[in-house]
KOLNUPA-51960 format. One record per residue (C-alpha): x, y negated, z; residue number from 0. Coordinates in nm, 4 decimals. Layout:
node X:X; Y:Y; Z:Z; mivex:NUM
...
END
This chain:
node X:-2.0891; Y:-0.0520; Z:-1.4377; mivex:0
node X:-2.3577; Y:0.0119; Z:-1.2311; mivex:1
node X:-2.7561; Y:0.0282; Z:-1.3394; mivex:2
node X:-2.9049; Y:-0.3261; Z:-1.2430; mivex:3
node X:-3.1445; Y:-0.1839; Z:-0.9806; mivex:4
node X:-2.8839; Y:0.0575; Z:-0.8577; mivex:5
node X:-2.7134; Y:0.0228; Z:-0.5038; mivex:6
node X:-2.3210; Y:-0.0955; Z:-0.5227; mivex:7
node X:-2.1203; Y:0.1988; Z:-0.4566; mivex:8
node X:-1.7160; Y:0.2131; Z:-0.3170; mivex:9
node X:-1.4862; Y:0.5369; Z:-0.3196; mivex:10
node X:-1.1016; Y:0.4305; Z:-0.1670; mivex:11
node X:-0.8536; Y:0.6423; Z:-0.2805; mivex:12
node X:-0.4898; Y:0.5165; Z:-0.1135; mivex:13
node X:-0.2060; Y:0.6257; Z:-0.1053; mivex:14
node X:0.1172; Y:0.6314; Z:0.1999; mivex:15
node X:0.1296; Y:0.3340; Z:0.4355; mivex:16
node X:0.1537; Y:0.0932; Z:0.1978; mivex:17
node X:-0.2168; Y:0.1717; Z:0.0691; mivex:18
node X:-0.3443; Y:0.1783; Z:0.3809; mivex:19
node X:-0.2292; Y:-0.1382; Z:0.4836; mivex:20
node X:-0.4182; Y:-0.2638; Z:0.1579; mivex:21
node X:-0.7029; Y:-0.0606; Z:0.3287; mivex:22
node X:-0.6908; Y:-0.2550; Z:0.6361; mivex:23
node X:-0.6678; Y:-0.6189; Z:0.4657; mivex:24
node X:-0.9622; Y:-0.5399; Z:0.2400; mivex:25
node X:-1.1963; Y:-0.4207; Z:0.5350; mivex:26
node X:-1.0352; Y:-0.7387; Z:0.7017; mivex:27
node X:-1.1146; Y:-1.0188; Z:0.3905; mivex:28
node X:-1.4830; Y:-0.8036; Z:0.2884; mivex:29
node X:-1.5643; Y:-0.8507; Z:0.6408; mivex:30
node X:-1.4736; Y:-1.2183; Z:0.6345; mivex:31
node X:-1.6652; Y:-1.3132; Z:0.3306; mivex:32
node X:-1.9529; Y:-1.1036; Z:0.3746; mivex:33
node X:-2.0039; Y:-1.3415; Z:0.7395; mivex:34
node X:-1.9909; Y:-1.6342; Z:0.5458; mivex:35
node X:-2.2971; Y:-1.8935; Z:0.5654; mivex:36
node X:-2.2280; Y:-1.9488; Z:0.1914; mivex:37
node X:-2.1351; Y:-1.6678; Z:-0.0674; mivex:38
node X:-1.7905; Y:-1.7208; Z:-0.1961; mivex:39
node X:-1.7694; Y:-1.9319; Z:-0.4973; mivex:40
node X:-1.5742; Y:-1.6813; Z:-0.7017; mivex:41
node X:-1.8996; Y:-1.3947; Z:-0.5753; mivex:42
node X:-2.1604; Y:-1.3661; Z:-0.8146; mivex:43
node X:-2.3515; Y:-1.3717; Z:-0.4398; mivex:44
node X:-2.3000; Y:-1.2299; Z:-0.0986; mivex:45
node X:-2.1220; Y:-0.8962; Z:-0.0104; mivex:46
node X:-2.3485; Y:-0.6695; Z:0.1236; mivex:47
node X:-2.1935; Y:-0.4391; Z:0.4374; mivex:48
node X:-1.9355; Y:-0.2356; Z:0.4038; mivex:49
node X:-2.1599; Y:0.0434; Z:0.5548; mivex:50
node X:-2.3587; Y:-0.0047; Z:0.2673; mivex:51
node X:-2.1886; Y:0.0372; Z:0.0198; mivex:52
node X:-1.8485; Y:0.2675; Z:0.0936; mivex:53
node X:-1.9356; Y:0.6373; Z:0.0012; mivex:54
node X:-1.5941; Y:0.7656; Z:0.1157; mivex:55
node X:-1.2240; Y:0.7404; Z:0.1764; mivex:56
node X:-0.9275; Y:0.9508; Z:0.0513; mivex:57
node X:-0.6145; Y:0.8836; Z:0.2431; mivex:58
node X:-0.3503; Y:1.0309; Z:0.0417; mivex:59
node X:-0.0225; Y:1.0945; Z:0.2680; mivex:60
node X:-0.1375; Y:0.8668; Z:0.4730; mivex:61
node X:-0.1547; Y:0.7792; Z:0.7837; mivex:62
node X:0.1365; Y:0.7630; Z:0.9653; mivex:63
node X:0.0794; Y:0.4975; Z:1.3289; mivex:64
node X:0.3816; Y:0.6201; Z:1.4465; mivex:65
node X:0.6735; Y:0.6825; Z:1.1478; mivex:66
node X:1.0230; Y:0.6370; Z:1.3267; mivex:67
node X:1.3070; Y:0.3956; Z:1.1571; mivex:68
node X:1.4723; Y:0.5703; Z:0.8470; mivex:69
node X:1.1558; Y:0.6682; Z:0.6845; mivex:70
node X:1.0417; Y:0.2950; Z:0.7414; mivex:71
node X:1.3318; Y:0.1817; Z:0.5706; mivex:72
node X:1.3301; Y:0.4764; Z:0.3088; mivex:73
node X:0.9960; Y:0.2997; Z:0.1954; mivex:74
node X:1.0947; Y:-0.0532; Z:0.1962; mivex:75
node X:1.3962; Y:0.0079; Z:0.0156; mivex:76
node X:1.1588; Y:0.2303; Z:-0.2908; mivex:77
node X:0.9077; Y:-0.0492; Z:-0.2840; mivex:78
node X:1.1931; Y:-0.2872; Z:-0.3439; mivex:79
node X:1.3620; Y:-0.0766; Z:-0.5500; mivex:80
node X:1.0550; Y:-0.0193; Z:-0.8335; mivex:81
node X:0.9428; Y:-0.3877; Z:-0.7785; mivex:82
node X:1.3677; Y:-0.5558; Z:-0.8847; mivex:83
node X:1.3954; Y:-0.2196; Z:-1.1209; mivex:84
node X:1.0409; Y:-0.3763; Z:-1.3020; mivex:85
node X:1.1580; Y:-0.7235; Z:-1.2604; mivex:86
node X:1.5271; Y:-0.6910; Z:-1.4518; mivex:87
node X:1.3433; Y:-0.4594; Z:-1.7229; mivex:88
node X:1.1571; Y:-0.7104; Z:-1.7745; mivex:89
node X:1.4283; Y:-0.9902; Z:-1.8663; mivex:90
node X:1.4911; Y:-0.9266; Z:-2.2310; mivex:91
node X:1.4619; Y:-1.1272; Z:-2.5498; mivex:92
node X:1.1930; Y:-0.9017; Z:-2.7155; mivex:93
node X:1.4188; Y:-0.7147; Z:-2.9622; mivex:94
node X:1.5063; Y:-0.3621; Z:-2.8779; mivex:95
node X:1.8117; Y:-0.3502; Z:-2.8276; mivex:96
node X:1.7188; Y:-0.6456; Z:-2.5267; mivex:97
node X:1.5070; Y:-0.4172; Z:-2.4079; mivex:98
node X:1.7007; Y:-0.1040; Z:-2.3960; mivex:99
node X:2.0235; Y:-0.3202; Z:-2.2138; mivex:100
node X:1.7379; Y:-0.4635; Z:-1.9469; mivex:101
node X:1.5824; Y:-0.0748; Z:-1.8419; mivex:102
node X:1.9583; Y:0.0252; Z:-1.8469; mivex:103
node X:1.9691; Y:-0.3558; Z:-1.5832; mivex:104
node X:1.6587; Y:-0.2437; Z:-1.4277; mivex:105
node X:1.8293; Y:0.1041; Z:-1.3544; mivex:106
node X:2.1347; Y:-0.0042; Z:-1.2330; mivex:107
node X:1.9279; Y:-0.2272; Z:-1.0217; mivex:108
node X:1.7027; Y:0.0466; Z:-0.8767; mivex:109
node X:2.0155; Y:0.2819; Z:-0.8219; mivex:110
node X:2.2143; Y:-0.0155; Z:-0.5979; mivex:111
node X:1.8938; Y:-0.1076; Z:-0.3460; mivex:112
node X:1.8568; Y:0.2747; Z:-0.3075; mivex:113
node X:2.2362; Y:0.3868; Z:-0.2779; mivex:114
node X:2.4347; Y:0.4409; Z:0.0516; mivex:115
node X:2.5966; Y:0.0604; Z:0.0214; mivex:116
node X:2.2390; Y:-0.0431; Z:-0.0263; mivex:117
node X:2.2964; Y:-0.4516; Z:0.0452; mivex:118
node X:1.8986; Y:-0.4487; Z:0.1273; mivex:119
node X:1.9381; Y:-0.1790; Z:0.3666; mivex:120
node X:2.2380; Y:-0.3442; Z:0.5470; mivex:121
node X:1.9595; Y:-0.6027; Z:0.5683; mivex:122
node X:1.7055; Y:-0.4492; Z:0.7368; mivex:123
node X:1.9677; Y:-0.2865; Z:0.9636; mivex:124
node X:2.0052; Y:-0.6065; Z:1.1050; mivex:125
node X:1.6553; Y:-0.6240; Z:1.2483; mivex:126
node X:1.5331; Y:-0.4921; Z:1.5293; mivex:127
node X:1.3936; Y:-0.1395; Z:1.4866; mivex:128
node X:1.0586; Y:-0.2521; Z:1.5981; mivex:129
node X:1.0152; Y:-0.4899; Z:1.3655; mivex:130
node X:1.0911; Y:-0.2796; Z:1.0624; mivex:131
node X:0.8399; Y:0.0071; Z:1.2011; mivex:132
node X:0.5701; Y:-0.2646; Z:1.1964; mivex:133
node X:0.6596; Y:-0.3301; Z:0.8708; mivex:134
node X:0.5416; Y:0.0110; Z:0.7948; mivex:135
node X:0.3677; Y:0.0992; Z:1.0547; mivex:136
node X:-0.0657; Y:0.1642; Z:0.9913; mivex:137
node X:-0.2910; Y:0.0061; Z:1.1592; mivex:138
node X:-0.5045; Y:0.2377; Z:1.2729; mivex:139
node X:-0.7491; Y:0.1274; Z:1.5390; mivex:140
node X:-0.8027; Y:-0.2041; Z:1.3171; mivex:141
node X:-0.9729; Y:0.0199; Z:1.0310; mivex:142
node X:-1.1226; Y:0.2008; Z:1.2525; mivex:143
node X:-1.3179; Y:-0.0882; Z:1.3747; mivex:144
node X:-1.4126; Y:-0.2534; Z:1.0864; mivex:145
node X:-1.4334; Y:0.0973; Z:0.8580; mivex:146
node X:-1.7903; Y:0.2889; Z:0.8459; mivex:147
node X:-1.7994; Y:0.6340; Z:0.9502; mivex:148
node X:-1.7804; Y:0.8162; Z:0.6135; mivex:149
node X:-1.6374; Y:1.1674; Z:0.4713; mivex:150
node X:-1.2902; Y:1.1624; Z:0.4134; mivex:151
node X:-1.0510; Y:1.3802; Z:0.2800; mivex:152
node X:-0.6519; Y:1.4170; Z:0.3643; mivex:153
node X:-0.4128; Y:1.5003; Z:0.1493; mivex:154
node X:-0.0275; Y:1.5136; Z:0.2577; mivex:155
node X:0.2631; Y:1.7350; Z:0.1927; mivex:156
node X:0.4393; Y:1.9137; Z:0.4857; mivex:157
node X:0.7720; Y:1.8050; Z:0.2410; mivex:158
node X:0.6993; Y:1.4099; Z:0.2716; mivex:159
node X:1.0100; Y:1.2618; Z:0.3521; mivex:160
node X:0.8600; Y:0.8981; Z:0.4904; mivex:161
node X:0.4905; Y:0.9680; Z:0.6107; mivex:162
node X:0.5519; Y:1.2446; Z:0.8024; mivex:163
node X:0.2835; Y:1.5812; Z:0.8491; mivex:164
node X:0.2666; Y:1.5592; Z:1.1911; mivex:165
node X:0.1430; Y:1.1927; Z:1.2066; mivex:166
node X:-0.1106; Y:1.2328; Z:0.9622; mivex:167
node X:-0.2701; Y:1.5064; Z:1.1414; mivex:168
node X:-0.2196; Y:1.3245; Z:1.4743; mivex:169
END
């Protein structure tokens, strides 16, 4: 916690696509309720500016503006995959041996949304490519916009498989 007569302070540290588009909707909502007549009920009292307060940003493997279909869909189906593989690990009665048959459920689970006869990635198949690169797709000139210019620090992996080198360092 900060000292009482100290200045608010913010370090973002995201991560891929998916933590930038986090990025973008929390510029987006601070913005929104900072311009408010009336601090936020749920705000101890208004927001001061972002420029006030954000020290820095660490984009880690991200951003890619421009990642092409299969990554796109490589992501969607791991975010899936962890959220069901957490969801059917999580139905169990409490005793152990519930628990140990739901991870062994959640597994399964995980293993069939990320496996060649995927039924989530025949899904998205049947959208139209653009639609599944906006999914994933970050919004770059939007943070730019709203974000303060502040140090920032890249890190990324010439190995990533979804958020590709070369878009990062475009």
């Amino acid at each position: 916690l900060a000292a009482q007569d100290s200045k608010p302070q913010l370090l973002v540290h995201l991560f891929s696509n998916g933590g930038f588009h986090t990025w973008t909707e929390m510029l987006r909502s601070w913005e929104v309720l900072r311009s408010r007549q009336e601090p936020h009920p749920s705000l101890a009292g208004p927001l001061p500016g972002m420029a006030d307060v954000l020290q820095g940003v660490i984009l880690d493997s991200a951003c890619n503006a421009n990642i092409e279909l299969e990554p796109c869909i490589r992501s969607q189906l791991q975010g899936m995959a962890a959220f069901l593989c957490f969801v059917a690990a999580s139905d169990h009665d409490g005793t152990d041996a519930g628990k140990k048959a739901a991870e062994n459920n959640g597994r399964r689970t995980m293993l069939q949304v990320l496996g060649a006869l995927s039924p989530i990635r025949a899904h998205l198949l049947t959208a139209p490519a653009e639609t599944i690169k906006g999914l994933s797709r970050a919004n770059a000139k939007a943070v730019h916009e709203l974000e303060p210019p502040v140090p920032m620090q890249f890190i990324y992996s010439r190995d990533d498989n979804i958020i590709s080198y070369e878009g990062i360092e475009e």
